[in-house]
C-alpha positions as CSV (number, residue, x, y, z in Angstrom):
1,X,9.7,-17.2,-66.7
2,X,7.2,-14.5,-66.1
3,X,7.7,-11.8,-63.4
4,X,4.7,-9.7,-61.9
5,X,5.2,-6.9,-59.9
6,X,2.1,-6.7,-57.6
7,X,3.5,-4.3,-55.0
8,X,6.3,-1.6,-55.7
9,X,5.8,1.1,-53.1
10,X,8.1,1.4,-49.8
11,X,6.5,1.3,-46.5
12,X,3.4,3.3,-46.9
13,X,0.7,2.0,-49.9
14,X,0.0,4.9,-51.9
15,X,-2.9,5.6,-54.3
16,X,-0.7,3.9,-57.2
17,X,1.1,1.5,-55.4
18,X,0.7,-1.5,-53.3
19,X,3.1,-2.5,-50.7
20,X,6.1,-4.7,-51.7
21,X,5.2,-8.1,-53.3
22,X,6.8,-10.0,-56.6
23,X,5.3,-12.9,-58.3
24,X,8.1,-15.1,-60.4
25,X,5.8,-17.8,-62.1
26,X,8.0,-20.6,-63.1
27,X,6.2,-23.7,-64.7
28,X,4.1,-24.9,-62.1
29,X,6.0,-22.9,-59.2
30,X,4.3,-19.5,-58.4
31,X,7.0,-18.3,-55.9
32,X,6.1,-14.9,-53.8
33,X,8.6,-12.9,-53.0
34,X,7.7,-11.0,-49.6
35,X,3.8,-10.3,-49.5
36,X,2.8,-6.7,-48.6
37,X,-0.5,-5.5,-47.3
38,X,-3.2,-6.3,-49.9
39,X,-1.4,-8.6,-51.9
40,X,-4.0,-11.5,-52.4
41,X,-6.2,-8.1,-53.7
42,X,-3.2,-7.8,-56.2
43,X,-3.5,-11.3,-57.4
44,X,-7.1,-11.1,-57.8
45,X,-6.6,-8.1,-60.0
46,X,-4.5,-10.3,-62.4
47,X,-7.0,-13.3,-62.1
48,X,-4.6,-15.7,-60.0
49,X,-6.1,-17.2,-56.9
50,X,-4.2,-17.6,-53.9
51,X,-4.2,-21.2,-53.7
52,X,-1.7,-21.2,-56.9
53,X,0.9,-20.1,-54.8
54,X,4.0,-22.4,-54.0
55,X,6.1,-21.1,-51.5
56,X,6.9,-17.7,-50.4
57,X,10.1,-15.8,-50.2
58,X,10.6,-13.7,-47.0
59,X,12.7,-10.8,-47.5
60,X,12.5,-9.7,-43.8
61,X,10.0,-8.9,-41.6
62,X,9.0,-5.2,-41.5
63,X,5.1,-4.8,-42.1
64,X,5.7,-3.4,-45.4
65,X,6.7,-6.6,-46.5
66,X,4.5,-9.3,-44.7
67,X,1.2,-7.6,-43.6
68,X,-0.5,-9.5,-46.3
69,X,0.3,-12.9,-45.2
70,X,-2.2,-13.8,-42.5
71,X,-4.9,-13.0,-45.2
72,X,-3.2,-15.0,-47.7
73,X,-2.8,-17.9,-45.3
74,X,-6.5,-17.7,-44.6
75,X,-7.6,-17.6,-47.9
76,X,-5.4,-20.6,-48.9
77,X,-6.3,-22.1,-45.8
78,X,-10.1,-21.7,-46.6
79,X,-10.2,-22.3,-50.6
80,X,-7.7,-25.6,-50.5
81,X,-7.2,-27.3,-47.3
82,X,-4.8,-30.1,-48.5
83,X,-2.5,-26.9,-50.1
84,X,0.6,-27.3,-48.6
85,X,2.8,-24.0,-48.6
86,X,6.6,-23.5,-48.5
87,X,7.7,-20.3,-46.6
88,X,11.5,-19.3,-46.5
89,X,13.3,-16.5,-44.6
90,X,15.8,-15.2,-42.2
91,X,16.3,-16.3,-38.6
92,X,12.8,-15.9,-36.3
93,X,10.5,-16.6,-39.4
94,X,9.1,-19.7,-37.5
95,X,8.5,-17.6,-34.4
96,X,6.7,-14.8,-36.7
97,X,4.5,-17.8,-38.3
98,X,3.6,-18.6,-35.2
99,X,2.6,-15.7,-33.8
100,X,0.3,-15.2,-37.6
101,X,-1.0,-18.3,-36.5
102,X,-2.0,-17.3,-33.3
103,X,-2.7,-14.0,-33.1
104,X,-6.5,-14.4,-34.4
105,X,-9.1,-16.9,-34.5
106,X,-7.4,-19.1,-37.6
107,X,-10.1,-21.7,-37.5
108,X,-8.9,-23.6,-40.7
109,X,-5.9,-25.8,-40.8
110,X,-3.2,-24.6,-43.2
111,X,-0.5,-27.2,-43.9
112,X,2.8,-25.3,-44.1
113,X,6.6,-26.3,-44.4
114,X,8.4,-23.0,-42.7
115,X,12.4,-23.1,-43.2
116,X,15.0,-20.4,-41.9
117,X,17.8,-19.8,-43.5
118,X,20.9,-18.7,-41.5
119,X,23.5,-19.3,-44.0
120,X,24.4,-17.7,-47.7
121,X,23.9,-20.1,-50.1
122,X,21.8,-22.2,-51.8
123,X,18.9,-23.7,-50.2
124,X,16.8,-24.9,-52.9
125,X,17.7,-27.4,-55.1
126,X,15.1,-28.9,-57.6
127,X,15.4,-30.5,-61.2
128,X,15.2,-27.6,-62.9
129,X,16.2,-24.5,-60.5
130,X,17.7,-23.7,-57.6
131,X,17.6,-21.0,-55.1
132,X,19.9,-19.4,-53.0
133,X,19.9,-16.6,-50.5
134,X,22.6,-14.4,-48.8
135,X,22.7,-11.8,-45.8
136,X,22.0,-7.8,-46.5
137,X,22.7,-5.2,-44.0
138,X,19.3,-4.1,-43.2
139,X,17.9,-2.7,-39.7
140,X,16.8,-6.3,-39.0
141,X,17.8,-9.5,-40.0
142,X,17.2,-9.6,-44.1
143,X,17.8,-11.7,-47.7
144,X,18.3,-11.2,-50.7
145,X,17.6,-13.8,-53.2
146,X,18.7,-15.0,-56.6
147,X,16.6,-17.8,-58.4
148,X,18.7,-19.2,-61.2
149,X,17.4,-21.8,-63.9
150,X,19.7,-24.5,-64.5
151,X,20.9,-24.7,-67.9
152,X,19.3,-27.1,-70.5
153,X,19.7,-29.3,-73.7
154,X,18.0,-29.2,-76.5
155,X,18.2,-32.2,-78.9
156,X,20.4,-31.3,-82.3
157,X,17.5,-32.9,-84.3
158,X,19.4,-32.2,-87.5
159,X,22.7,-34.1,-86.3
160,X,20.7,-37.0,-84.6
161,X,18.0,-37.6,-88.0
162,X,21.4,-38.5,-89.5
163,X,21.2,-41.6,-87.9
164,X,16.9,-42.2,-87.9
165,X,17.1,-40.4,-84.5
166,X,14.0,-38.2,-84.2
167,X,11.6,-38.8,-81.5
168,X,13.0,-41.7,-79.4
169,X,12.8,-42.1,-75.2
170,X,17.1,-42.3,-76.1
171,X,17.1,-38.9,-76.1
172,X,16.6,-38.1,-72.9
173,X,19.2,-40.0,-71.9
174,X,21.1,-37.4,-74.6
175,X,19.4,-34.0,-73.0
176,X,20.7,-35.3,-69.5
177,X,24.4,-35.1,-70.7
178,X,24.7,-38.7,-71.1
179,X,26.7,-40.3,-74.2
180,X,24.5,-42.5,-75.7
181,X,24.5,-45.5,-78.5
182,X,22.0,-45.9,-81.0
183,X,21.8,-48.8,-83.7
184,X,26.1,-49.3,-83.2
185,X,26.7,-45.6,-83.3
186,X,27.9,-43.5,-80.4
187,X,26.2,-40.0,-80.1
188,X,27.7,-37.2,-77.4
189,X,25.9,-34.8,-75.7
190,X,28.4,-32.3,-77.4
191,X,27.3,-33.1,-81.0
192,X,23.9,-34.3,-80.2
193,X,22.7,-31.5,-78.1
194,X,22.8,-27.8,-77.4
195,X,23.6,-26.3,-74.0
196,X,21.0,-23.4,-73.4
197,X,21.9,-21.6,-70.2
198,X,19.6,-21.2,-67.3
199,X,18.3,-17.8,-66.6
200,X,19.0,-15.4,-63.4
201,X,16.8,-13.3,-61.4
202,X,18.3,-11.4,-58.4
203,X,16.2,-9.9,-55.7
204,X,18.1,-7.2,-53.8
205,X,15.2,-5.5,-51.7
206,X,15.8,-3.3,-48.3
207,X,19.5,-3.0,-47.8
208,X,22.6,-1.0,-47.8
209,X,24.7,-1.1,-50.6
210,X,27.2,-3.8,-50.2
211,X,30.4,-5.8,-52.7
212,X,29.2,-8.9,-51.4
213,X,26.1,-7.9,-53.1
214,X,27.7,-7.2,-56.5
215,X,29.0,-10.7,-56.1
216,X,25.5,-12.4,-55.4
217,X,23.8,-11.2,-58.2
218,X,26.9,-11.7,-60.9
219,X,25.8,-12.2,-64.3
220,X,22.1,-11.6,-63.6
221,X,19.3,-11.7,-66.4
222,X,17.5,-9.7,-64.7
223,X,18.2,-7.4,-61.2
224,X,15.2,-6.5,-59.3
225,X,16.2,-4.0,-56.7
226,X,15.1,-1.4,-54.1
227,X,15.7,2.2,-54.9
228,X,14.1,3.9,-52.4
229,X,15.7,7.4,-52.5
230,X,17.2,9.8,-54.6
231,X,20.5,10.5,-54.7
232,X,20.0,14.0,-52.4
233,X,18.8,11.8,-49.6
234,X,22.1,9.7,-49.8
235,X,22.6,9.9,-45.8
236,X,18.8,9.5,-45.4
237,X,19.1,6.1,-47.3
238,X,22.2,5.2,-45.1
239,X,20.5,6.0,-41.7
240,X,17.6,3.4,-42.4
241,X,20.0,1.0,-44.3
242,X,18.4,1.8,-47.6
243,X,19.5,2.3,-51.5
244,X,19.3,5.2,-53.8
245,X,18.5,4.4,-57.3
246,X,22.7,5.3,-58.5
247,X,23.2,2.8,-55.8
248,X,21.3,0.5,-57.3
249,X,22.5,0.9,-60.6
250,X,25.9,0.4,-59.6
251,X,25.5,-2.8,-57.9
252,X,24.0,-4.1,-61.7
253,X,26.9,-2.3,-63.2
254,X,29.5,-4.2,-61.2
255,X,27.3,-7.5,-61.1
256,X,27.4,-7.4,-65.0
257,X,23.9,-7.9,-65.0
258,X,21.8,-7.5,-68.3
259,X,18.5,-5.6,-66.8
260,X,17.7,-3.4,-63.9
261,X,14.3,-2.7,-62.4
262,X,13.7,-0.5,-60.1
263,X,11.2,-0.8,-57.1
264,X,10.0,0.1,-53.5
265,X,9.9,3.6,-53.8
266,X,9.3,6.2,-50.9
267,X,5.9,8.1,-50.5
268,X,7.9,11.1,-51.6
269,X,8.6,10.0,-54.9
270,X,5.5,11.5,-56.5
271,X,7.1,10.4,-59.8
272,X,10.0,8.0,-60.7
273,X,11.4,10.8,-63.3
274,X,14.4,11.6,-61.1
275,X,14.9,7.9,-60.1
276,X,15.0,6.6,-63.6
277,X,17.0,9.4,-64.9
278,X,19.7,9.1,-62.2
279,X,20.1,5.3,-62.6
280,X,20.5,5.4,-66.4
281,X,23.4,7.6,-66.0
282,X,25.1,4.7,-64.5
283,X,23.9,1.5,-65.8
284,X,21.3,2.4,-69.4
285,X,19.0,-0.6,-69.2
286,X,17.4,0.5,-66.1
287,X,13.3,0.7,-65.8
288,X,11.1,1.8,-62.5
289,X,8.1,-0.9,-61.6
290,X,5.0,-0.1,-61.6
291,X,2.2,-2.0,-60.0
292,X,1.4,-4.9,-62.4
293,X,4.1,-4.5,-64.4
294,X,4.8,-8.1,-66.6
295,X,8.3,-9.2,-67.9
296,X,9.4,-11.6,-69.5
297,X,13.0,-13.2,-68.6
């Protein structure tokens, strides 16, 4: 799993950053999560054509956050007609589609699948990952999102070779958590395999701080969340039902989560000094996002 940040600033673009906009590439999925102004400019920066995009995670829908879709849509639309693009958010997403749709001359067909979700939960649920979504208190209707790898098994070749059981289509009857027999002997998943767990990326972006929060993103890899303020602009960050960065940290504190990165940042922020050092006084492995910052989870 490969996370790019292609956005990190809060509503305004600055000189340094672009307007909110994640890339998690996944084996063939390249899911977006939210698409700022200028985001297909982003993923031309880092070589990766629109039209390898899968589906598209809608936060909410405050410019800052979707200004960058129509242009996306019509590049997609233009480059690979027969694309088809999955686009997920909260209530009114199809009406806001829509009204992309419709509010320019969109000449080229686009084949999209547009789902709202209105319940927390999982609503994704492939062979090899699911994702699932729950309410935050925002100033409009808003999502977070956690995308969590189902966990694995990996043949024990040095346990199964004791029976002439190397590279046989058996074994993937073994890596599903079936008991198999081979040649009169009966091999378990629990001596035959190893259970490797399924990572966890939480996406906490635009929100109040909330417990049901530190409950969605439990056991996270890694915690991508907002930090728009610092911690002197606490009752700013309430009155527009935003974070500060100790906020933040506490919520991956609580969660028990392994990373924290830090992101959308206000205008004002002319560095993330303040930001980072505040967070690391409450949760240690904390780092701020730059545009085009890479990780690896």
């Amino acid at each position: 799993m490969k996370i790019t940040f292609l956005g990190t600033s809060a509503m305004l673009p600055t000189k340094e950053r672009n307007t909110s906009s994640i890339l998690l590439n996944y084996k063939t999925e390249n899911i977006l999560v939210d698409c700022g102004e200028g985001t297909q400019r982003q993923l031309r920066k880092i070589d990766i054509s629109p039209t390898k995009i899968t589906r598209i995670l809608i936060t909410h829908w405050h410019g800052d956050h979707v200004l960058g879709l129509p242009g996306l849509l019509q590049s997609i639309a233009k480059l690979d007609p027969n694309k088809e693009i999955e686009i997920y958010g909260p209530y009114n997403t199809k009406k806001f589609v829509d009204n992309i749709l419709h509010s320019f001359n969109f000449d080229d067909k686009i084949k999209l699948k547009v789902h709202e979700i209105h319940s927390n939960g999982i609503f994704l649920d492939k062979e090899d990952f699911c994702i699932s979504a729950i309410e935050a208190k925002h100033t409009t209707k808003c999502l977070a999102y956690s995308f969590l790898e189902k966990d694995r098994r990996k043949v024990n070749v040095s346990y199964t070779k004791k029976f002439g059981l190397i590279n046989h289509p058996i074994l993937g009857k073994l890596q599903k958590g079936e008991t198999i027999t081979y040649e009169g002997k009966k091999i378990t998943p629990k001596q035959g395999t190893t259970l490797i767990p399924g990572k966890k990326i939480t996406f906490i972006l635009d929100t109040t701080t909330t417990k049901d929060l530190e409950i969605f993103a439990k056991n996270s890899d890694l915690l991508i969340s907002e930090a728009t303020y610092t911690n002197d602009l606490k009752q700013k960050a309430l009155e527009y039902k935003h974070m500060t960065s100790t906020q933040a940290a506490q919520i991956a504190k609580k969660s028990h989560s392994k990373k924290l990165v830090l992101t959308h940042f206000s205008q004002r922020n002319k560095t993330t000094k303040d930001i980072l050092t505040q967070a690391k006084k409450v949760f240690k492995n904390t780092k701020c996002a730059e545009d085009f910052l890479e990780l690896q989870v």
